[in-house]
C-alpha positions as CSV (number, residue, x, y, z in Angstrom):
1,X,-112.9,44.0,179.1
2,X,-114.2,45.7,182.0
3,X,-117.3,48.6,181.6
4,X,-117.2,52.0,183.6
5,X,-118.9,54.9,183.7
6,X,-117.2,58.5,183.4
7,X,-118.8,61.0,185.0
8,X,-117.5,64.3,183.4
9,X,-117.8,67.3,185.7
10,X,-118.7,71.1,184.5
11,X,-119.4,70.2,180.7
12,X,-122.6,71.5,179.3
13,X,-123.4,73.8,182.2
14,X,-124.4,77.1,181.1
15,X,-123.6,77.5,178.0
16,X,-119.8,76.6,179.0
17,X,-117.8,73.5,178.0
18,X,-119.9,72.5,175.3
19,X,-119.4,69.0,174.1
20,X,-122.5,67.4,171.9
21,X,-123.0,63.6,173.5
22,X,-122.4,62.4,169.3
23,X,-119.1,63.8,169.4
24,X,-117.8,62.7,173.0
25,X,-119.2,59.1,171.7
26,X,-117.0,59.6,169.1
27,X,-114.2,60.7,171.0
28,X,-114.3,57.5,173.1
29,X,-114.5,55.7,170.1
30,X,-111.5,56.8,168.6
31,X,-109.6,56.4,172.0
32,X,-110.0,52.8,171.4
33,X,-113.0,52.1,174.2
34,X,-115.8,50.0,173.0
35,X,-119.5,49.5,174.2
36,X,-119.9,53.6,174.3
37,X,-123.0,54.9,175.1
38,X,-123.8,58.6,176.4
39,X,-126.9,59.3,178.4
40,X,-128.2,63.0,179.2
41,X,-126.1,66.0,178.0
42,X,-124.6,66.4,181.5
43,X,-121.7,64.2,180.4
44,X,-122.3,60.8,181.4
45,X,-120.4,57.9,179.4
46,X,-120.6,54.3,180.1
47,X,-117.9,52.3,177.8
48,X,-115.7,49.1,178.2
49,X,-112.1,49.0,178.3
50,X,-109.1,46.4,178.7
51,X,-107.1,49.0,181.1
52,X,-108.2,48.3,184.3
53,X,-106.4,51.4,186.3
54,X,-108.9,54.0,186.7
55,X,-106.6,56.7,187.5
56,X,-104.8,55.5,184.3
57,X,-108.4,55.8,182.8
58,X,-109.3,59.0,183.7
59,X,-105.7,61.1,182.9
60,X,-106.6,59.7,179.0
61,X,-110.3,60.9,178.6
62,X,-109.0,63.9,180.1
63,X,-106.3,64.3,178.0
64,X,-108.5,63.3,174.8
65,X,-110.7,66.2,175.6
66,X,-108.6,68.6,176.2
67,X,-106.5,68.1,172.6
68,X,-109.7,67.8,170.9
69,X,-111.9,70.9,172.8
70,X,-109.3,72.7,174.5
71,X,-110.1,72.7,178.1
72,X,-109.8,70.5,181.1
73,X,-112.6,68.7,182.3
74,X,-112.6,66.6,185.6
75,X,-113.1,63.0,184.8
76,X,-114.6,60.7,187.7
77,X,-114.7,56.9,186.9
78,X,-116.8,54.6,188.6
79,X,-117.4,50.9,188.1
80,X,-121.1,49.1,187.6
81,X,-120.5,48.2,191.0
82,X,-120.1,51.1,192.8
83,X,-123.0,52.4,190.8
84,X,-125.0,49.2,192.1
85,X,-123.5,49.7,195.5
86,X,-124.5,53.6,195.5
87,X,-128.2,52.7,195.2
88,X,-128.5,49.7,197.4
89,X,-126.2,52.0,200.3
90,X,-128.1,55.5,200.0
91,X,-129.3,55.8,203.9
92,X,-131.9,59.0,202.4
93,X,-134.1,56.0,200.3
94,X,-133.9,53.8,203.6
95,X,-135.3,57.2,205.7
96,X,-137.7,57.3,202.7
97,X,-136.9,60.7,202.0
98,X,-138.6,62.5,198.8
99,X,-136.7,60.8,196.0
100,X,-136.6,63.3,193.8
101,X,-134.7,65.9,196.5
102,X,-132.0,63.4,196.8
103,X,-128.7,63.5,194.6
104,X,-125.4,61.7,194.7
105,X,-122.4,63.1,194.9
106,X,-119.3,61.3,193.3
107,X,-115.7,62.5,195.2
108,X,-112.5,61.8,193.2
109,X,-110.5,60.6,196.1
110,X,-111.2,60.4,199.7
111,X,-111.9,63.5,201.7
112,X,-109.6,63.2,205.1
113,X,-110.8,62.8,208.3
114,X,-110.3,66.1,209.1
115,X,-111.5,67.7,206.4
116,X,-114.8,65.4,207.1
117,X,-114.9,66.2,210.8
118,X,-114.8,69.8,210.4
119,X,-117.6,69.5,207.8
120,X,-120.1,67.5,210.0
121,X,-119.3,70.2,213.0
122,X,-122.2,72.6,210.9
123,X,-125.5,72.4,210.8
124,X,-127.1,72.8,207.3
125,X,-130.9,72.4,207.8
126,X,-133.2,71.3,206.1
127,X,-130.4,70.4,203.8
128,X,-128.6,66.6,204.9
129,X,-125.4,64.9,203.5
130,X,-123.9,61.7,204.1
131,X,-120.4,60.8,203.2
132,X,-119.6,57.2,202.7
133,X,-115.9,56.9,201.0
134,X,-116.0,58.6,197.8
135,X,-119.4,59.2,197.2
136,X,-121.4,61.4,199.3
137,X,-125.2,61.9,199.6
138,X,-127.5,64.6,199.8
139,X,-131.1,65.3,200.3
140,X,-132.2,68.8,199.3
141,X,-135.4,69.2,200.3
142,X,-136.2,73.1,198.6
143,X,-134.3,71.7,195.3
144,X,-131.0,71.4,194.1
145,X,-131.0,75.0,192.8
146,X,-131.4,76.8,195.7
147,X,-129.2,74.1,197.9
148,X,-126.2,75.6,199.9
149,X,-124.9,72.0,200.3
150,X,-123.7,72.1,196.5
151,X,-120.6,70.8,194.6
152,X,-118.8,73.5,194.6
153,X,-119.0,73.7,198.3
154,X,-118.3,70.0,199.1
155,X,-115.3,70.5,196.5
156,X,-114.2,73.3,198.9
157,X,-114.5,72.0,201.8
158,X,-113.4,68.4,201.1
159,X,-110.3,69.7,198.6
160,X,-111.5,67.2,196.7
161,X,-112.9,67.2,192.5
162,X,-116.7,66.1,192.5
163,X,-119.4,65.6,190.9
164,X,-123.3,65.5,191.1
165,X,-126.1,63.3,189.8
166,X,-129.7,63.4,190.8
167,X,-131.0,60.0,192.0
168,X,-132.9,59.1,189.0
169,X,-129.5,59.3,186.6
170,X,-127.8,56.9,188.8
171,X,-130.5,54.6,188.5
172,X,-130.4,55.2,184.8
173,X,-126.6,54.5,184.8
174,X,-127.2,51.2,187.5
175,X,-129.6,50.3,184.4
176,X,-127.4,51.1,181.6
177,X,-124.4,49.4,182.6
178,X,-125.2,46.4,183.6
179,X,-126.9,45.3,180.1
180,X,-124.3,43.6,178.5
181,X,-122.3,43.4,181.3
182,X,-118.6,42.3,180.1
């Protein structure tokens, strides 16, 4: 058995796509993933599987969701690794950069290099972003909620599904995943 963490995107945002953390437990459950365990209403699951495919992974929590709520929700699965990698990578902790202003950005796939290169042609100031592979990082200095740099704009401009977790629920997930570690 291998753990993951899905990272659910949109669900729990403003009063739309409600899902309570008991019942999407539950849900996982009954899909037949063991080790479940939710953390923050944002829709953050860490569980344990024997499928290894993530792709294969995230078409059946999708699918689970939408015959049990009725809408599509964008899964993103990530490993303890690349959690672990995430953290120890993040260039914005190495400029020591207000940790609290920073926030990770999970992509679904890779943006291409053009998409990228037309991206990092604007200048976004104070606002910074990184994009490493799949995950993209961000530094927000006035606060995520007045931030241009947002997911909805990296989603545009990439063409890519994401989504965002401030610094300290990474860490929580790092934390959470790796005890009892499979």
């Amino acid at each position: 058995m291998k753990k993951f963490i899905a990272l659910l995107r949109g669900i729990n945002v403003s009063g739309q796509k409600q899902i309570k953390m008991s019942d999407l437990k539950s849900l996982f459950e009954e899909s037949g993933f063991q080790n479940v365990e939710t953390y923050i209403q944002s829709g953050n699951v860490i569980f344990s599987s024997k499928e290894k495919s993530i792709e294969k992974l995230e078409i059946k929590i999708s699918a689970a969701i939408k015959r049990k709520y009725g809408f599509d929700v964008r899964i993103i699965i990530v490993t303890h690794q690349e959690i672990k990698s995430t953290l120890e990578s993040n260039p914005f902790i190495k400029q020591k950069k207000d940790t609290d202003k920073l926030y990770v950005i999970f992509l679904s796939s890779l943006p291409s290099k053009a998409d990228i290169k037309k991206l990092g042609e604007s200048d976004f100031a104070p606002e910074e972003f990184i994009i490493d592979g799949r995950r993209l990082y961000l530094f927000v200095p006035n606060g995520y909620g007045r931030a241009k740099l947002n997911n909805n704009f990296f989603e545009s401009k990439l063409n890519v599904s994401a989504t965002t977790r401030n610094l300290k629920t990474v860490k929580k997930l790092y934390e959470l995943s790796k005890t009892n570690e499979l």
